[in-house]
C-alpha positions as protocol buffer text, in pm:
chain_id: "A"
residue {
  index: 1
  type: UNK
  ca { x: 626 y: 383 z: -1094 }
}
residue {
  index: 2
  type: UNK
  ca { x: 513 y: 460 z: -736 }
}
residue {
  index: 3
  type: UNK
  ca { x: 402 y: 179 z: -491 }
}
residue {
  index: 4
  type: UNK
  ca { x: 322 y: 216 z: -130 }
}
residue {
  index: 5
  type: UNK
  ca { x: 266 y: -148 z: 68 }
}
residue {
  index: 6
  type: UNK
  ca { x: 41 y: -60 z: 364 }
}
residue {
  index: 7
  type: UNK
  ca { x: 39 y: -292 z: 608 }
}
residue {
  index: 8
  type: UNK
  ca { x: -314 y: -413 z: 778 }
}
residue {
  index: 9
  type: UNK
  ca { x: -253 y: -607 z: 1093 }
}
residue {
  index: 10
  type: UNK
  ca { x: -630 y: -688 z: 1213 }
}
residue {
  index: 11
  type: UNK
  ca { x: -834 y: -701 z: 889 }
}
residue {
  index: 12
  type: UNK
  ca { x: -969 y: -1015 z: 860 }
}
residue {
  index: 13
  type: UNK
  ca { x: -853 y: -1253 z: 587 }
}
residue {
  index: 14
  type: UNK
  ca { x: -1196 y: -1442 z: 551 }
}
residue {
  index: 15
  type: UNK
  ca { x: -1395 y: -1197 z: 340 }
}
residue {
  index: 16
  type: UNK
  ca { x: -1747 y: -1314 z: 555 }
}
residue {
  index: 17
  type: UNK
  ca { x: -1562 y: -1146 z: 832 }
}
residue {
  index: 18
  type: UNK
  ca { x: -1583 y: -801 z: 620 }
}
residue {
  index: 19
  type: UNK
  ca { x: -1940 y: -650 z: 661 }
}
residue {
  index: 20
  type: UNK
  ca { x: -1951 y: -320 z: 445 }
}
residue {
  index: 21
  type: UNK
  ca { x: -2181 y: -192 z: 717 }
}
residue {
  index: 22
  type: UNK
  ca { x: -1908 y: -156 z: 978 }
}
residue {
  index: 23
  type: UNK
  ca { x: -1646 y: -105 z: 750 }
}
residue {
  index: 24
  type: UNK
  ca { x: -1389 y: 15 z: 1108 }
}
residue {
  index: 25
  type: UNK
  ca { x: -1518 y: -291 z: 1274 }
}
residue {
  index: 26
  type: UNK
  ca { x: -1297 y: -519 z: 996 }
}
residue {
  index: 27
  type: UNK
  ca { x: -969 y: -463 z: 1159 }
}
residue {
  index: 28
  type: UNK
  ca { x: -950 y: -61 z: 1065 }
}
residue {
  index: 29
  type: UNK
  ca { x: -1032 y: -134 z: 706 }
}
residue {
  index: 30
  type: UNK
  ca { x: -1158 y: 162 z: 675 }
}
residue {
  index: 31
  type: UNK
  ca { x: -819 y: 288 z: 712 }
}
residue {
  index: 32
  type: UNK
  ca { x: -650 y: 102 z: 451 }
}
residue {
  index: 33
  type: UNK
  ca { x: -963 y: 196 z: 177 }
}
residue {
  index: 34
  type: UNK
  ca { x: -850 y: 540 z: 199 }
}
residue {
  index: 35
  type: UNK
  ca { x: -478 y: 472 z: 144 }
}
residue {
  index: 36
  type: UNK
  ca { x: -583 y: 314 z: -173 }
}
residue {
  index: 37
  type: UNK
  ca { x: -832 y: 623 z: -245 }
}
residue {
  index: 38
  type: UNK
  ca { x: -556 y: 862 z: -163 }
}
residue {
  index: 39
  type: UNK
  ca { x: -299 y: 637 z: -374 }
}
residue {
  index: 40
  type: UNK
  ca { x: -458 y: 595 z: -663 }
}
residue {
  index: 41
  type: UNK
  ca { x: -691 y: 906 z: -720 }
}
residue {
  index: 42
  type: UNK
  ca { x: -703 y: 1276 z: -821 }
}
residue {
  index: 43
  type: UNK
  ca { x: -960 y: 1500 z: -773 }
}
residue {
  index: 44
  type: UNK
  ca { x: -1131 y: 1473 z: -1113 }
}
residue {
  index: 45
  type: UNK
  ca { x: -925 y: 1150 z: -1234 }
}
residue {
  index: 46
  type: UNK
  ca { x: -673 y: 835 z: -1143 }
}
residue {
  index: 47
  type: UNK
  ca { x: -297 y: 875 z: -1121 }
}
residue {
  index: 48
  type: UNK
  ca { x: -79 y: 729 z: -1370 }
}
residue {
  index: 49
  type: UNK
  ca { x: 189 y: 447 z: -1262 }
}
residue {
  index: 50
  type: UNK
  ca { x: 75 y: 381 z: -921 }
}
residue {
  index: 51
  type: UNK
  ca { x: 45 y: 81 z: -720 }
}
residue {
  index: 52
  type: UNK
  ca { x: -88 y: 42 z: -355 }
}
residue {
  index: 53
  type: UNK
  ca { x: -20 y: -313 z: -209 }
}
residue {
  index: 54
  type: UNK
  ca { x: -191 y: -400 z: 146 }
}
residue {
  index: 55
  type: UNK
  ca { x: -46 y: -677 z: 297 }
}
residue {
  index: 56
  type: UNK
  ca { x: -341 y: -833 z: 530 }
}
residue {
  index: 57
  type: UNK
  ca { x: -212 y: -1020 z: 814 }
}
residue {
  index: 58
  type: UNK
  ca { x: 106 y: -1115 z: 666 }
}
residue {
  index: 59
  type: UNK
  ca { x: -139 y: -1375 z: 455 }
}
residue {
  index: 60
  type: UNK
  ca { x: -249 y: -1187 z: 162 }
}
residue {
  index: 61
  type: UNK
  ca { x: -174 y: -881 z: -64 }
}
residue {
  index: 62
  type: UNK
  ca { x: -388 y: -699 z: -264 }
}
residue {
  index: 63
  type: UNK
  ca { x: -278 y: -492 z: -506 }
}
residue {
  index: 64
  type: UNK
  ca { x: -452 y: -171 z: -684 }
}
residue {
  index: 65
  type: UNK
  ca { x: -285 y: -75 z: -1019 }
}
residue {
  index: 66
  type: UNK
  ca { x: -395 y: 275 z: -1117 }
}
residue {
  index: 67
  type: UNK
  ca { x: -343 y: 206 z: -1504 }
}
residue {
  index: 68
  type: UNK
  ca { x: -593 y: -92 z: -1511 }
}
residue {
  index: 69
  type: UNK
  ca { x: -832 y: -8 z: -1275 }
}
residue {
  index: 70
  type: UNK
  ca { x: -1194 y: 14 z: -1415 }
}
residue {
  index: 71
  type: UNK
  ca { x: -1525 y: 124 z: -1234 }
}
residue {
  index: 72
  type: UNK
  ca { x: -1326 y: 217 z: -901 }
}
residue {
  index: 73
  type: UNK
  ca { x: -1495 y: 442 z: -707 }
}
residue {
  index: 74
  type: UNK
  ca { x: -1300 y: 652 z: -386 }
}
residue {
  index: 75
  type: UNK
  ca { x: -1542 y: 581 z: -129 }
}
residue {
  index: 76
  type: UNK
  ca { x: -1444 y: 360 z: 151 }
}
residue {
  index: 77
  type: UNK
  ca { x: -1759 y: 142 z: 119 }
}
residue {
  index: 78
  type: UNK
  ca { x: -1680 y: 94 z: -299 }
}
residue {
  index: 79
  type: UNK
  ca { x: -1332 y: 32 z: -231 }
}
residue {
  index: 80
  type: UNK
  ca { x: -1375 y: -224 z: 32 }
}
residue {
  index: 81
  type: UNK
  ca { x: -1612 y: -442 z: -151 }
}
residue {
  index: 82
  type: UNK
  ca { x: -1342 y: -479 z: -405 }
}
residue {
  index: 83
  type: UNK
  ca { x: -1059 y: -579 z: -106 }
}
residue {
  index: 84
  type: UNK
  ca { x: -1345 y: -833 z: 30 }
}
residue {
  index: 85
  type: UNK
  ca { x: -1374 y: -956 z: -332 }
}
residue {
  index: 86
  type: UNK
  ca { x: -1020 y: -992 z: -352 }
}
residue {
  index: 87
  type: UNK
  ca { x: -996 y: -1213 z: -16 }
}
residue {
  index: 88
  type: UNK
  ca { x: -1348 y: -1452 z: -130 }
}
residue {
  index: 89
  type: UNK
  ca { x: -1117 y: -1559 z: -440 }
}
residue {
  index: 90
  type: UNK
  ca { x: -824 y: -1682 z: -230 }
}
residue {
  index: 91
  type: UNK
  ca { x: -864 y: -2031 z: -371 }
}
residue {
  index: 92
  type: UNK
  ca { x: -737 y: -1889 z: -672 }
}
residue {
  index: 93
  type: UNK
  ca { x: -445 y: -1739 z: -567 }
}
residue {
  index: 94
  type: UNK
  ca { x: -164 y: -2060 z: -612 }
}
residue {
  index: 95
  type: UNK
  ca { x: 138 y: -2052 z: -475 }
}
residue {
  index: 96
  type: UNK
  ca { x: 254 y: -1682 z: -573 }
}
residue {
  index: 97
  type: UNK
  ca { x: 41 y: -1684 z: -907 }
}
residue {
  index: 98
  type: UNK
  ca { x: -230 y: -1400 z: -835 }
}
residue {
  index: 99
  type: UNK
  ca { x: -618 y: -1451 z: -854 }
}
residue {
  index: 100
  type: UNK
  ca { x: -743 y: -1210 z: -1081 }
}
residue {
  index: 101
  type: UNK
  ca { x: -1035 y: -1000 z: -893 }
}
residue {
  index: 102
  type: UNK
  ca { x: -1155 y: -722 z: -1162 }
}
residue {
  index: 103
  type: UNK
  ca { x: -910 y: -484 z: -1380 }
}
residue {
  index: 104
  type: UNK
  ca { x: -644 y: -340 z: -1186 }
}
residue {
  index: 105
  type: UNK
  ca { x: -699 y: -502 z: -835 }
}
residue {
  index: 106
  type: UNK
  ca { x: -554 y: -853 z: -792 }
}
residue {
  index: 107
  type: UNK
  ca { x: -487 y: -1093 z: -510 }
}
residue {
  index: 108
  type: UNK
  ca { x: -165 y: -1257 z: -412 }
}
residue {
  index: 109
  type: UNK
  ca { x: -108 y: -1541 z: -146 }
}
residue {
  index: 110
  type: UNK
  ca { x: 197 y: -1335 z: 14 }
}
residue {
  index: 111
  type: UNK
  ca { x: 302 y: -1203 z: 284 }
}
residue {
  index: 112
  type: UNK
  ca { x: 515 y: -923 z: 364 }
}
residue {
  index: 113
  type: UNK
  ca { x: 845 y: -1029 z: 316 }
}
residue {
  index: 114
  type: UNK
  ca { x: 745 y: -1264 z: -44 }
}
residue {
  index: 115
  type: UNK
  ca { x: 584 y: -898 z: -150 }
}
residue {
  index: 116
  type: UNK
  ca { x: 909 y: -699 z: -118 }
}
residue {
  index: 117
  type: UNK
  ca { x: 1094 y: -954 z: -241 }
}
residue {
  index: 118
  type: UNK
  ca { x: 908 y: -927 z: -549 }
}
residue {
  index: 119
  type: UNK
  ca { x: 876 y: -555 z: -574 }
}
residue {
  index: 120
  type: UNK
  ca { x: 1229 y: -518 z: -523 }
}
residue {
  index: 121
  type: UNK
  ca { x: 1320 y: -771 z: -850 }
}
residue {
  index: 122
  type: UNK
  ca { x: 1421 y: -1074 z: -674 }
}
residue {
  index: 123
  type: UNK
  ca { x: 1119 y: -1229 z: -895 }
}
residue {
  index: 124
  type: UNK
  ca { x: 1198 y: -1041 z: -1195 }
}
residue {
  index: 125
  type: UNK
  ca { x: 869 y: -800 z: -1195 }
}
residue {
  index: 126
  type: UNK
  ca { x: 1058 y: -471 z: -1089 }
}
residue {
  index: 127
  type: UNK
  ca { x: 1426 y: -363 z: -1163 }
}
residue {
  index: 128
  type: UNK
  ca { x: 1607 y: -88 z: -939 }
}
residue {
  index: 129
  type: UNK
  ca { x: 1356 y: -7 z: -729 }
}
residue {
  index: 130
  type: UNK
  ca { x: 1433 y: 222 z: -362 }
}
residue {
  index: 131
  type: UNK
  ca { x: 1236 y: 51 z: -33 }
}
residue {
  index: 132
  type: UNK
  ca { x: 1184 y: 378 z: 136 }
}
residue {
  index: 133
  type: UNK
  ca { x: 1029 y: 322 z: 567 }
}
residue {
  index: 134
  type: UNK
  ca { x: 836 y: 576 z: 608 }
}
residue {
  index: 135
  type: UNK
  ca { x: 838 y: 619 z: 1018 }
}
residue {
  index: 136
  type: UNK
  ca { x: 844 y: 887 z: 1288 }
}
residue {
  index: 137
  type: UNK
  ca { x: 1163 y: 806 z: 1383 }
}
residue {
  index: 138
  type: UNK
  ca { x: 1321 y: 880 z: 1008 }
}
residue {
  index: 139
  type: UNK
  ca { x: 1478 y: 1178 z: 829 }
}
residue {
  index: 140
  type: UNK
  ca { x: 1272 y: 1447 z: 778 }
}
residue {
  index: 141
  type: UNK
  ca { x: 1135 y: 1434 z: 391 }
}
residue {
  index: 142
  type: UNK
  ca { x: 1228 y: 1775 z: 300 }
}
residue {
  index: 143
  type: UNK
  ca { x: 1610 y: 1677 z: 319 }
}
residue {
  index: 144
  type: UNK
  ca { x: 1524 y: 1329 z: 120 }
}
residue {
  index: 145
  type: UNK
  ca { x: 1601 y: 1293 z: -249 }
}
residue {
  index: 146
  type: UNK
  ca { x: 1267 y: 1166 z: -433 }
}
residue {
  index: 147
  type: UNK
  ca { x: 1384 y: 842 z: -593 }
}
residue {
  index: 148
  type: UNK
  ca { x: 1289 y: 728 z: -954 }
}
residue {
  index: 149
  type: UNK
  ca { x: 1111 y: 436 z: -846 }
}
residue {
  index: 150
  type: UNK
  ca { x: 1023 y: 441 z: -507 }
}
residue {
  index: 151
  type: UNK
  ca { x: 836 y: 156 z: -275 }
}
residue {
  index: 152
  type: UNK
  ca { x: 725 y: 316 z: 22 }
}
residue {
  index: 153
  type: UNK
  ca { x: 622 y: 124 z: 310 }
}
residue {
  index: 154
  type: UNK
  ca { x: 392 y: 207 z: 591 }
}
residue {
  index: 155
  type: UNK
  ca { x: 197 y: 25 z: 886 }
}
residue {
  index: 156
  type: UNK
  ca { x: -144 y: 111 z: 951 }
}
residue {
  index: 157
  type: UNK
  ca { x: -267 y: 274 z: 1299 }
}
residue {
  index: 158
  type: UNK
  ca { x: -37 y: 16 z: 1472 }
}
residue {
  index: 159
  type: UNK
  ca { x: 332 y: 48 z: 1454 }
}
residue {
  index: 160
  type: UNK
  ca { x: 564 y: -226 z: 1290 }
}
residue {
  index: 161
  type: UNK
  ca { x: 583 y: -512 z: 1518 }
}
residue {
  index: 162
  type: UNK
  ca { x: 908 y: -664 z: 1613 }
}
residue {
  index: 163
  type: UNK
  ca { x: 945 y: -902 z: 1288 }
}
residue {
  index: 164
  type: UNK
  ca { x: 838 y: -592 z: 1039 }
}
residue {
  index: 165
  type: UNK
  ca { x: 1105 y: -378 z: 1180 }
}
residue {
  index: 166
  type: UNK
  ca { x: 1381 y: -616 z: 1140 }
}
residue {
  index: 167
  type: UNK
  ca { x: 1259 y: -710 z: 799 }
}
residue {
  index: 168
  type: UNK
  ca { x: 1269 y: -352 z: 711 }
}
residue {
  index: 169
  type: UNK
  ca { x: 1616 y: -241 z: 855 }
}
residue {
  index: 170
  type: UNK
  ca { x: 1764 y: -499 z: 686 }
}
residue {
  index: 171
  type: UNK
  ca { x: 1584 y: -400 z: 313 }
}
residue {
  index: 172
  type: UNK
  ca { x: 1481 y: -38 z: 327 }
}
residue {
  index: 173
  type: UNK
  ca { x: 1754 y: 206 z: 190 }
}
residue {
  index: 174
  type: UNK
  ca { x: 1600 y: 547 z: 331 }
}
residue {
  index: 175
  type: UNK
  ca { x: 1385 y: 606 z: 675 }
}
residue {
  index: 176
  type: UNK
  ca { x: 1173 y: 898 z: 644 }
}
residue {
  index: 177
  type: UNK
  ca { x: 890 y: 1066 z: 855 }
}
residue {
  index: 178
  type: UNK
  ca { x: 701 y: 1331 z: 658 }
}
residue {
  index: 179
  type: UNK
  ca { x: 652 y: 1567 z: 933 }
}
residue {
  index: 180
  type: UNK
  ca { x: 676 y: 1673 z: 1265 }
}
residue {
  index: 181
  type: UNK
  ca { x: 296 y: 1555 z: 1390 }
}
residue {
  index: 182
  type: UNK
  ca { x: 199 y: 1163 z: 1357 }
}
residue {
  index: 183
  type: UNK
  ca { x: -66 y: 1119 z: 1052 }
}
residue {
  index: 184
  type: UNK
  ca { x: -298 y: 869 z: 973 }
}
residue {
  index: 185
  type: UNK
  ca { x: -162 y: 634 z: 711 }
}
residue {
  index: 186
  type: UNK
  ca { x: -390 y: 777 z: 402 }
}
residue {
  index: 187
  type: UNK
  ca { x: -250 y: 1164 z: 472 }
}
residue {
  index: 188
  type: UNK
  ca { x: 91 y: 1013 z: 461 }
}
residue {
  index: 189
  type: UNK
  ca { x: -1 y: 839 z: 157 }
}
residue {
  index: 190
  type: UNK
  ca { x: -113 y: 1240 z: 24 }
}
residue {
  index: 191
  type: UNK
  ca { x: 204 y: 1407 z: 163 }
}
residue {
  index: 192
  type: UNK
  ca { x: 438 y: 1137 z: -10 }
}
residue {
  index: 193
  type: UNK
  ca { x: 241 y: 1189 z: -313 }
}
residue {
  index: 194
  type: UNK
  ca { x: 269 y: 1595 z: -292 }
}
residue {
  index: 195
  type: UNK
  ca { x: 625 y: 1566 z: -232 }
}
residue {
  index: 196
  type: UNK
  ca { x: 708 y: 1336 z: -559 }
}
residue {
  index: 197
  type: UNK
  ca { x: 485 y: 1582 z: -740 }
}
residue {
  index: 198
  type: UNK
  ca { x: 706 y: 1852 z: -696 }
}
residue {
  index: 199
  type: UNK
  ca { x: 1044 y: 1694 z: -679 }
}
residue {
  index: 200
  type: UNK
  ca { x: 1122 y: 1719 z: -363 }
}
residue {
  index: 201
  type: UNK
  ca { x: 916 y: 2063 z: -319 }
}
residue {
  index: 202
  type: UNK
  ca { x: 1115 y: 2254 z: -561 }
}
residue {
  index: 203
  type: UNK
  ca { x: 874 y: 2286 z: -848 }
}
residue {
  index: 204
  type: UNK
  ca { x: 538 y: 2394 z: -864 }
}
């Protein structure tokens, strides 16, 4: 299993706020629709065991799980209507119990420390998982060992703030940047993805 948790800092958490119009204007939600494309989606097809998790202002997290999704569609526009269905059924979400959106995409009343927490087994969903930073200031990916079952987290086009990064040093076993140049969030998203897909760019 794969999971990236992409963290949105400005989107909105009251799904009136999200106007699929002016998709950018919702906090750079734009941004975190192609993460999910990118996560979940081949060229002619969906990726098998993948999970994309964005935390929205350390409130919410919606998940995408790439072996239930139905009638998913890579466009931002598609895949934000789904994320602002996702926040309108946040009276549904109890406690940590998810509200259940449409197959594959659910919504959890979590922030971003309840969500690794949960990823990383504390809750008993996920055993022996790796919490992988991925930052410009980490190890360069090419001299990284691809885990088994990696969680890799990223912010969006704001860095961590203060509380993320201390969260993270304390949890996250590896630090990794996948280049020299900063990318936006979804191409990271792609070069993680490339790199798993060849083991660590030996095999092809």
């Amino acid at each position: 299993m794969r999971q990236f948790v992409v963290i949105g800092h400005d989107v909105p958490t009251d799904a009136d706020e999200i106007s699929l119009s002016d998709i950018p204007g919702a906090g750079r939600l734009d941004l975190l629709c192609r993460c999910v494309a990118t996560g979940v989606f081949l060229s002619h097809g969906i990726r098998e065991s993948v999970r994309v998790h964005l935390v929205v202002a350390d409130e919410f997290t919606v998940t995408f799980d790439s072996d239930r999704l139905r009638h998913l569609h890579p466009d931002e526009r598609n895949v934000a209507a789904r994320i602002r269905d996702a926040l309108d059924a946040e009276a549904d979400a109890i406690g940590h119990m998810p509200a259940n959106v449409s197959p594959g995409v659910e919504l959890r009343r979590m922030g971003l420390a309840a969500t690794l927490d949960r990823l990383l087994g504390d809750a008993g969903d996920t055993d022996d998982s790796t919490l992988v930073q991925l930052h410009e200031d980490g190890e360069p990916l090419v001299d990284a060992e691809p885990p088994d079952d990696p969680v890799f987290v990223l912010s969006d086009h704001n860095d961590f703030v203060d509380a993320e990064a201390e969260l993270l040093a304390d949890r996250a076993e590896r630090r990794v940047r996948v280049g020299p140049e900063l990318l936006h969030a979804d191409h990271t998203v792609s070069v993680v993805h490339n790199w798993l897909d060849t083991d660590g760019y030996v095999s092809y």
